[in-house]
N, C-alpha and C positions, 0 to 999 in steps of 0.2 A: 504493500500500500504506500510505503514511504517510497519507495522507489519511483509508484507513478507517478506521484504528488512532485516530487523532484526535478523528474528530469521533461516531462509535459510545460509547469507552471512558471513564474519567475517571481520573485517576491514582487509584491505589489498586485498580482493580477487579482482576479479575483475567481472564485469557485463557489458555486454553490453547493451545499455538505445538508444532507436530508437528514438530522439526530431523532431518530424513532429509537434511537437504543445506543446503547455501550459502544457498539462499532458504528454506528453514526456519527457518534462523539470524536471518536479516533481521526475520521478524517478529517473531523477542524480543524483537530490537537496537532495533526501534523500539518495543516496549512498554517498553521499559526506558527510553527517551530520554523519555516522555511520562508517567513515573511510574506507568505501567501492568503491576500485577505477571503475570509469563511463570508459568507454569504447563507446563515443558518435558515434551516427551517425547521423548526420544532416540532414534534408530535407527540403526541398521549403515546407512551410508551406499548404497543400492541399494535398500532395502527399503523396503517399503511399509506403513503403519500397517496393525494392525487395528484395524474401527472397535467391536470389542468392547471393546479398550483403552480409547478414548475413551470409552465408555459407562459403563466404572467411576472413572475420574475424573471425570467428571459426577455421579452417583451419591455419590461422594465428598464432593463439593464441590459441593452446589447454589449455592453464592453466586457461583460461574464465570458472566461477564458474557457470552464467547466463544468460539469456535474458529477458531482460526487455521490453513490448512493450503492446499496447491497440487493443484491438478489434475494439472500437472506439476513434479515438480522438476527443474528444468533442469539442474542439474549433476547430475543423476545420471542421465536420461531416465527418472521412475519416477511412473507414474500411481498417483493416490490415489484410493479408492471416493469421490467426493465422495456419490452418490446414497444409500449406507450410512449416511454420518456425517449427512447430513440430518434423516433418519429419528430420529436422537436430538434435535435441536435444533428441528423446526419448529411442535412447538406445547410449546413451552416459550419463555422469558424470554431465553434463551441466542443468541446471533445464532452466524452461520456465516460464516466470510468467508473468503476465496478468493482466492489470489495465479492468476491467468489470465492471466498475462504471454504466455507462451509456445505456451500450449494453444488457449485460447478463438479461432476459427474454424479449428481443424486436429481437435481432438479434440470426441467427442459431452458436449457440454453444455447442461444446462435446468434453467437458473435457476430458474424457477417452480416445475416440476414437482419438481424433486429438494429444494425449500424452502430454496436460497441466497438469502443474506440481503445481500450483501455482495463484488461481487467487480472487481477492479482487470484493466485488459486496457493492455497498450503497442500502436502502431502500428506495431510493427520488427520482430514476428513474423509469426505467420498473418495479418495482417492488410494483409502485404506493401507496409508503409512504412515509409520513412524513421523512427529515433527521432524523438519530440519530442512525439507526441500521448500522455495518461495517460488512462484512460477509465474512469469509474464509474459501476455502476448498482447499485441498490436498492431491497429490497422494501419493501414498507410497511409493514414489521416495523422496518428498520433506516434509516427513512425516521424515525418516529416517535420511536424513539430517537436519532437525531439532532435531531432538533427540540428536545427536553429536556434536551441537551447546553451545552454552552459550551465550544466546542474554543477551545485555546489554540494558534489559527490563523488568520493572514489571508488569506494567498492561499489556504490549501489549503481553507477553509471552504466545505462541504456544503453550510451552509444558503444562505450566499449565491449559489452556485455554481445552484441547484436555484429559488433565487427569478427568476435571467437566466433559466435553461433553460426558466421558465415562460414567457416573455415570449419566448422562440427568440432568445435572445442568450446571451454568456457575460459576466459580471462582470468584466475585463480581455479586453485587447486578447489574441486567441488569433494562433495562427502560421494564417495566415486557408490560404496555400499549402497546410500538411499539411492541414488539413480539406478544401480542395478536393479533393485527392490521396485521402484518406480516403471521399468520399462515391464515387469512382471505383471504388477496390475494393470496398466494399459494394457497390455495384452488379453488378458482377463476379460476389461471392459469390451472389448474391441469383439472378442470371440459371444458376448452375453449379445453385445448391438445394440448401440447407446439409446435405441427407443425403448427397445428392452429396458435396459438398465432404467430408464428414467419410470417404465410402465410398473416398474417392481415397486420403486421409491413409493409412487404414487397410490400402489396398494397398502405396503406397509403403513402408510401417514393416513389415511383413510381407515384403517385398523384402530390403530391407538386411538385414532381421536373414537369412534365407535365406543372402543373399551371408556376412555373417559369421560363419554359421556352417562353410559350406562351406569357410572358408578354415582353419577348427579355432582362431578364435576365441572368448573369450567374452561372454556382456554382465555387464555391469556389474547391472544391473536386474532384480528378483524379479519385476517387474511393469510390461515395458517399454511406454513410448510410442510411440506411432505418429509425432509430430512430430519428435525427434529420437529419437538412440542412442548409447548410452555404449558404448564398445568397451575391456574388459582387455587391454592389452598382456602379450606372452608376457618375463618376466624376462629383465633382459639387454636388451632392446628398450630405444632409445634416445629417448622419445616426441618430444624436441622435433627431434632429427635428423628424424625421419619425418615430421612437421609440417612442415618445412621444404621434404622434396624432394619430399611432394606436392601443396604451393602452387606451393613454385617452377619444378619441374620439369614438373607436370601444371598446373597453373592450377585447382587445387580447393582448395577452403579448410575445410579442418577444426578444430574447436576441440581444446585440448587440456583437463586435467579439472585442478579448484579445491583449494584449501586440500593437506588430506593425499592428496591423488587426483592433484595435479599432476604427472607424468611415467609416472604409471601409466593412464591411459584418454587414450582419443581419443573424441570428438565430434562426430555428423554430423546435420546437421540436414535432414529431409524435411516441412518445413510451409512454408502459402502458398503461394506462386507456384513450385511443384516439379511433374516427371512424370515417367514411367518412365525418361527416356533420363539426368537428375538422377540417380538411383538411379543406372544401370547406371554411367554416368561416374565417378563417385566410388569406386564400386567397382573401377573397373578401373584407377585411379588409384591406390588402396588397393594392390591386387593386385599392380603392377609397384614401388610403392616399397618395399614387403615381400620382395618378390624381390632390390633389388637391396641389401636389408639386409641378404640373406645365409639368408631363413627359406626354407626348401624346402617347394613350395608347384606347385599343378597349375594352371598358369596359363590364367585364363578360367573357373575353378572355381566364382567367386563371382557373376561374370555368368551362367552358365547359370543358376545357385538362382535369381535374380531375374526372369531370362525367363521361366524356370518358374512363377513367382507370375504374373509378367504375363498369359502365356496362357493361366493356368488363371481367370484372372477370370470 
Protein backbone atom coordinates (compact mmCIF):
# COMPACT_ATOMS: atom_id res chain seq x y z
CA UNK A 1 0.00 0.00 0.00
CA UNK A 2 2.87 2.36 1.00
CA UNK A 3 4.58 1.43 -2.16
CA UNK A 4 1.56 2.62 -4.29
CA UNK A 5 0.89 5.73 -2.27
CA UNK A 6 4.71 6.55 -3.08
CA UNK A 7 5.63 6.15 -6.06
CA UNK A 8 1.98 7.15 -8.05
CA UNK A 9 1.53 10.46 -5.79
CA UNK A 10 3.90 13.46 -4.93
CA UNK A 11 3.55 15.36 -1.67
CA UNK A 12 1.00 17.99 -2.17
CA UNK A 13 -1.27 16.08 -4.48
CA UNK A 14 -4.19 15.13 -3.25
CA UNK A 15 -6.03 11.47 -2.88
CA UNK A 16 -9.12 10.65 -1.90
CA UNK A 17 -8.98 7.78 1.20
CA UNK A 18 -12.62 6.12 1.76
CA UNK A 19 -12.10 5.35 6.10
CA UNK A 20 -15.05 2.75 6.52
CA UNK A 21 -12.44 0.90 8.63
CA UNK A 22 -8.94 0.25 10.07
CA UNK A 23 -7.40 -0.19 6.48
CA UNK A 24 -9.37 2.85 5.24
CA UNK A 25 -7.54 4.76 7.82
CA UNK A 26 -4.18 3.39 6.78
CA UNK A 27 -4.31 4.90 3.43
CA UNK A 28 -4.56 8.46 4.86
CA UNK A 29 -1.83 7.55 7.41
CA UNK A 30 0.35 6.90 4.60
CA UNK A 31 -0.68 9.98 2.55
CA UNK A 32 -0.17 11.82 5.40
CA UNK A 33 3.48 10.31 6.19
CA UNK A 34 4.48 11.12 2.34
CA UNK A 35 3.03 14.75 2.26
CA UNK A 36 0.22 13.41 0.27
CA UNK A 37 -2.96 15.59 1.19
CA UNK A 38 -6.02 12.69 2.22
CA UNK A 39 -9.01 13.86 0.98
CA UNK A 40 -11.24 11.72 3.60
CA UNK A 41 -14.51 10.34 3.57
CA UNK A 42 -15.88 8.80 6.44
CA UNK A 43 -18.33 6.07 7.18
CA UNK A 44 -20.32 4.38 9.85
CA UNK A 45 -17.95 1.66 10.29
CA UNK A 46 -19.93 -1.42 8.21
CA UNK A 47 -20.98 0.59 5.55
CA UNK A 48 -20.07 0.76 2.20
CA UNK A 49 -19.34 3.83 0.10
CA UNK A 50 -21.51 5.10 -2.42
CA UNK A 51 -19.77 5.57 -5.41
CA UNK A 52 -22.02 8.60 -6.35
CA UNK A 53 -20.28 10.08 -3.20
CA UNK A 54 -17.14 9.65 -4.81
CA UNK A 55 -18.35 11.18 -8.16
CA UNK A 56 -19.07 14.41 -6.49
CA UNK A 57 -15.89 14.99 -4.90
CA UNK A 58 -14.22 14.33 -8.17
CA UNK A 59 -16.51 16.79 -9.75
CA UNK A 60 -15.46 18.98 -6.81
CA UNK A 61 -12.04 18.70 -7.05
CA UNK A 62 -10.68 17.93 -10.44
CA UNK A 63 -7.17 18.40 -9.21
CA UNK A 64 -7.72 14.97 -7.19
CA UNK A 65 -4.59 12.99 -8.28
CA UNK A 66 -6.42 9.45 -6.66
CA UNK A 67 -8.64 7.20 -5.18
CA UNK A 68 -7.99 5.20 -2.58
CA UNK A 69 -10.36 2.54 -1.33
CA UNK A 70 -10.40 -1.62 -0.40
CA UNK A 71 -12.21 -4.27 -2.00
CA UNK A 72 -12.52 -5.59 1.23
CA UNK A 73 -12.37 -3.84 4.52
CA UNK A 74 -11.05 -6.37 6.66
CA UNK A 75 -12.05 -5.08 9.82
CA UNK A 76 -15.26 -4.68 9.03
CA UNK A 77 -15.95 -7.67 6.35
CA UNK A 78 -17.46 -4.83 3.90
CA UNK A 79 -17.06 -5.03 0.17
CA UNK A 80 -16.72 -1.84 -1.91
CA UNK A 81 -18.23 -1.57 -5.77
CA UNK A 82 -14.79 -1.24 -6.97
CA UNK A 83 -16.27 -1.91 -10.64
CA UNK A 84 -18.60 1.42 -9.96
CA UNK A 85 -15.81 3.73 -8.75
CA UNK A 86 -13.81 2.62 -11.91
CA UNK A 87 -16.30 3.97 -14.01
CA UNK A 88 -15.53 7.43 -12.63
CA UNK A 89 -11.77 7.22 -12.87
CA UNK A 90 -10.69 5.25 -16.14
CA UNK A 91 -10.60 7.70 -18.71
CA UNK A 92 -9.67 10.52 -16.78
CA UNK A 93 -6.05 11.75 -15.03
CA UNK A 94 -7.36 10.38 -11.63
CA UNK A 95 -5.73 6.65 -10.82
CA UNK A 96 -7.74 4.16 -8.70
CA UNK A 97 -5.88 2.07 -6.21
CA UNK A 98 -6.97 -0.60 -4.34
CA UNK A 99 -5.88 -2.05 -0.95
CA UNK A 100 -6.58 -6.28 -2.12
CA UNK A 101 -4.81 -7.52 0.82
CA UNK A 102 -7.47 -9.72 1.99
CA UNK A 103 -9.89 -10.15 -1.06
CA UNK A 104 -7.84 -10.56 -4.39
CA UNK A 105 -8.10 -14.52 -5.12
CA UNK A 106 -11.22 -15.00 -2.74
CA UNK A 107 -13.55 -12.31 -4.17
CA UNK A 108 -14.44 -11.51 -8.11
CA UNK A 109 -11.88 -9.00 -9.31
CA UNK A 110 -10.69 -7.45 -12.81
CA UNK A 111 -8.39 -5.32 -12.85
CA UNK A 112 -8.46 -4.43 -16.58
CA UNK A 113 -11.87 -4.74 -17.05
CA UNK A 114 -13.26 -2.65 -14.11
CA UNK A 115 -10.02 0.16 -15.10
CA UNK A 116 -7.91 -0.45 -11.79
CA UNK A 117 -5.07 1.36 -11.85
CA UNK A 118 -3.21 0.26 -8.89
CA UNK A 119 -3.70 -2.50 -6.54
CA UNK A 120 -1.54 -4.13 -3.46
CA UNK A 121 -2.30 -8.18 -2.74
CA UNK A 122 -0.23 -9.80 0.71
CA UNK A 123 0.51 -13.70 0.53
CA UNK A 124 -1.24 -14.41 4.01
CA UNK A 125 -4.77 -14.38 2.70
CA UNK A 126 -6.56 -15.88 -0.31
CA UNK A 127 -3.55 -16.57 -1.42
CA UNK A 128 -2.82 -19.18 1.22
CA UNK A 129 0.76 -18.17 2.56
CA UNK A 130 2.74 -17.42 4.99
CA UNK A 131 3.08 -13.34 5.50
CA UNK A 132 6.07 -11.98 3.90
CA UNK A 133 5.31 -11.63 0.17
CA UNK A 134 3.67 -7.72 -0.95
CA UNK A 135 2.56 -7.88 -4.58
CA UNK A 136 1.95 -5.00 -7.08
CA UNK A 137 0.49 -4.79 -10.24
CA UNK A 138 -0.30 -1.89 -12.62
CA UNK A 139 -1.98 -0.55 -15.43
CA UNK A 140 -0.27 1.55 -17.99
CA UNK A 141 -2.02 4.31 -16.75
CA UNK A 142 -0.39 4.03 -13.35
CA UNK A 143 2.74 2.57 -14.99
CA UNK A 144 3.39 5.98 -16.78
CA UNK A 145 2.63 7.91 -13.84
CA UNK A 146 5.19 6.22 -12.05
CA UNK A 147 7.68 6.69 -14.49
CA UNK A 148 7.34 10.66 -14.13
CA UNK A 149 7.43 10.30 -10.42
CA UNK A 150 10.59 10.59 -8.13
CA UNK A 151 9.24 8.47 -5.04
CA UNK A 152 11.06 9.37 -2.03
CA UNK A 153 11.81 5.50 -1.83
CA UNK A 154 14.59 2.96 -2.01
CA UNK A 155 13.46 -0.27 -1.45
CA UNK A 156 9.98 0.24 -2.19
CA UNK A 157 10.71 1.83 -5.78
CA UNK A 158 8.29 0.84 -8.60
CA UNK A 159 10.54 1.86 -11.06
CA UNK A 160 13.23 -0.16 -10.06
CA UNK A 161 11.22 -2.94 -8.90
CA UNK A 162 9.44 -3.11 -12.78
CA UNK A 163 13.16 -2.58 -14.56
CA UNK A 164 14.25 -6.53 -12.59
CA UNK A 165 10.78 -7.60 -13.38
CA UNK A 166 11.60 -6.83 -16.93
CA UNK A 167 14.60 -8.96 -16.83
CA UNK A 168 12.43 -11.85 -14.52
CA UNK A 169 14.48 -10.85 -11.55
CA UNK A 170 13.76 -8.69 -8.59
CA UNK A 171 16.08 -5.73 -7.54
CA UNK A 172 17.03 -7.23 -3.98
CA UNK A 173 17.47 -10.41 -2.75
CA UNK A 174 13.57 -11.80 -2.40
CA UNK A 175 12.50 -14.54 0.54
CA UNK A 176 13.31 -16.97 -2.63
CA UNK A 177 11.06 -19.96 -0.07
CA UNK A 178 7.61 -17.79 -0.01
CA UNK A 179 7.86 -17.37 -3.95
CA UNK A 180 8.43 -20.82 -4.38
CA UNK A 181 5.45 -21.43 -1.81
CA UNK A 182 3.62 -18.66 -3.96
CA UNK A 183 4.02 -20.08 -7.52
CA UNK A 184 2.50 -23.46 -5.79
CA UNK A 185 -0.61 -21.84 -4.88
CA UNK A 186 -1.07 -20.02 -8.09
CA UNK A 187 -1.00 -23.16 -9.52
CA UNK A 188 -3.47 -24.51 -7.22
CA UNK A 189 -5.64 -21.46 -8.20
CA UNK A 190 -5.10 -21.78 -11.76
CA UNK A 191 -5.94 -25.80 -11.82
CA UNK A 192 -9.45 -24.99 -9.31
CA UNK A 193 -10.34 -21.73 -12.33
CA UNK A 194 -10.44 -18.60 -10.77
CA UNK A 195 -14.49 -18.44 -11.39
CA UNK A 196 -14.32 -21.46 -9.45
CA UNK A 197 -12.32 -20.28 -6.84
CA UNK A 198 -14.34 -17.11 -6.54
CA UNK A 199 -17.95 -19.40 -6.83
CA UNK A 200 -16.48 -21.57 -3.72
CA UNK A 201 -15.69 -18.18 -1.70
CA UNK A 202 -19.17 -17.03 -2.45
CA UNK A 203 -20.67 -20.38 -1.14
CA UNK A 204 -18.60 -20.52 1.97
CA UNK A 205 -19.67 -16.60 2.97
CA UNK A 206 -23.38 -17.38 2.05
CA UNK A 207 -22.91 -20.32 4.74
CA UNK A 208 -21.69 -18.59 7.63
CA UNK A 209 -23.61 -15.78 7.29
CA UNK A 210 -26.82 -18.49 7.06
CA UNK A 211 -25.35 -20.13 10.29
CA UNK A 212 -25.27 -16.53 11.80
CA UNK A 213 -28.16 -15.63 11.23
CA UNK A 214 -29.82 -18.73 12.43
CA UNK A 215 -28.34 -18.32 15.72
CA UNK A 216 -30.31 -14.47 15.84
CA UNK A 217 -27.11 -12.86 15.25
CA UNK A 218 -26.14 -9.93 13.60
CA UNK A 219 -23.52 -8.79 10.84
CA UNK A 220 -21.64 -6.17 11.20
CA UNK A 221 -21.70 -5.32 7.40
CA UNK A 222 -24.29 -3.38 4.88
CA UNK A 223 -22.44 -5.14 2.39
CA UNK A 224 -20.87 -8.28 3.52
CA UNK A 225 -17.96 -10.32 2.10
CA UNK A 226 -17.73 -13.42 1.16
CA UNK A 227 -13.91 -13.97 2.60
CA UNK A 228 -14.41 -13.00 5.92
CA UNK A 229 -17.59 -11.93 8.54
CA UNK A 230 -17.95 -9.59 11.13
CA UNK A 231 -20.30 -10.90 13.65
CA UNK A 232 -22.21 -8.13 16.57
CA UNK A 233 -22.15 -9.57 19.72
CA UNK A 234 -25.43 -9.45 21.69
CA UNK A 235 -24.69 -6.71 24.92
CA UNK A 236 -23.53 -8.10 27.97
CA UNK A 237 -21.48 -10.67 25.70
CA UNK A 238 -18.09 -10.93 26.86
CA UNK A 239 -16.18 -10.99 23.37
CA UNK A 240 -12.76 -11.65 24.58
CA UNK A 241 -14.00 -14.58 27.13
CA UNK A 242 -15.61 -16.15 23.87
CA UNK A 243 -12.55 -15.73 21.85
CA UNK A 244 -10.91 -17.56 24.22
CA UNK A 245 -13.12 -20.61 24.86
CA UNK A 246 -13.49 -21.06 21.31
CA UNK A 247 -9.71 -21.25 20.44
CA UNK A 248 -9.13 -22.80 23.49
CA UNK A 249 -11.62 -25.19 24.08
CA UNK A 250 -12.69 -25.87 20.36
CA UNK A 251 -9.38 -25.35 18.57
CA UNK A 252 -10.84 -22.44 16.17
CA UNK A 253 -9.40 -19.28 15.89
CA UNK A 254 -11.48 -16.36 15.54
CA UNK A 255 -10.56 -12.66 15.39
CA UNK A 256 -11.82 -10.24 17.45
CA UNK A 257 -12.95 -6.45 15.90
CA UNK A 258 -10.27 -3.13 15.93
CA UNK A 259 -10.20 0.27 17.30
CA UNK A 260 -13.92 1.26 18.68
CA UNK A 261 -15.36 -2.22 17.55
CA UNK A 262 -12.95 -4.04 19.81
CA UNK A 263 -15.08 -6.33 22.23
CA UNK A 264 -18.06 -5.64 20.29
CA UNK A 265 -17.60 -8.03 16.94
CA UNK A 266 -16.12 -11.23 16.37
CA UNK A 267 -14.34 -12.23 13.00
CA UNK A 268 -14.28 -15.37 10.95
CA UNK A 269 -12.56 -15.79 8.03
CA UNK A 270 -13.63 -18.09 4.83
CA UNK A 271 -10.81 -17.22 2.11
CA UNK A 272 -8.06 -19.55 0.59
CA UNK A 273 -7.49 -22.75 1.50
CA UNK A 274 -11.29 -23.06 3.32
CA UNK A 275 -14.44 -25.71 2.40
CA UNK A 276 -17.68 -26.56 3.75
CA UNK A 277 -16.61 -28.70 6.72
CA UNK A 278 -14.25 -24.90 7.79
CA UNK A 279 -17.74 -23.36 7.67
CA UNK A 280 -19.66 -25.83 9.57
CA UNK A 281 -16.69 -26.23 12.31
CA UNK A 282 -16.59 -22.89 13.21
CA UNK A 283 -19.94 -22.68 13.49
CA UNK A 284 -20.55 -25.36 15.78
CA UNK A 285 -17.63 -24.04 17.76
CA UNK A 286 -19.49 -20.65 17.77
CA UNK A 287 -22.70 -22.46 18.76
CA UNK A 288 -21.43 -24.40 21.90
CA UNK A 289 -19.24 -21.54 23.32
CA UNK A 290 -22.55 -19.34 23.18
CA UNK A 291 -24.24 -21.89 24.94
CA UNK A 292 -22.00 -22.39 27.51
CA UNK A 293 -22.14 -18.27 27.91
CA UNK A 294 -25.32 -18.69 29.02
CA UNK A 295 -27.28 -17.31 25.60
CA UNK A 296 -30.30 -19.60 24.90
CA UNK A 297 -29.88 -20.84 21.67
CA UNK A 298 -31.35 -24.22 19.50
CA UNK A 299 -28.32 -26.14 19.39
CA UNK A 300 -27.18 -27.28 15.69
CA UNK A 301 -29.39 -24.36 14.43
CA UNK A 302 -26.42 -22.74 12.74
CA UNK A 303 -25.15 -25.89 11.09
CA UNK A 304 -28.26 -26.94 9.49
CA UNK A 305 -28.46 -22.96 7.74
CA UNK A 306 -25.10 -23.95 6.29
CA UNK A 307 -25.90 -27.52 5.20
CA UNK A 308 -28.71 -25.95 3.80
CA UNK A 309 -26.50 -23.50 1.54
CA UNK A 310 -24.31 -26.53 0.88
CA UNK A 311 -26.99 -28.69 -0.73
CA UNK A 312 -28.67 -26.24 -2.34
CA UNK A 313 -25.43 -25.55 -4.49
Amino acid sequence: MEACIVNSLRSGEKAVCVRGGKFGQRWAQICESFGVVPVNLDLEWGAAIDPECIAGVLEAAPDIRAVCVQLCETSTATVTDVEAIGKLTRDTDTLLIVDGVSSVGALVFEMDKWGVDLVAVGSQKALMMPPGLAIVAASPKAVKAIQVNQPPSYYLNLQTAKKAADGDSTPYTPAISLVAGLLRSLRAIKEEGIENVWARHATLGKAMRAGVRALGLELLSSAPADCVTAIKLPDGLDAEMLLRKIEQDYGVKFAGGQEHLKGKIIRVSTMGYSGLFDVIIALSALEMALSEAGRTLDLGCAVRAAEQVFLAR
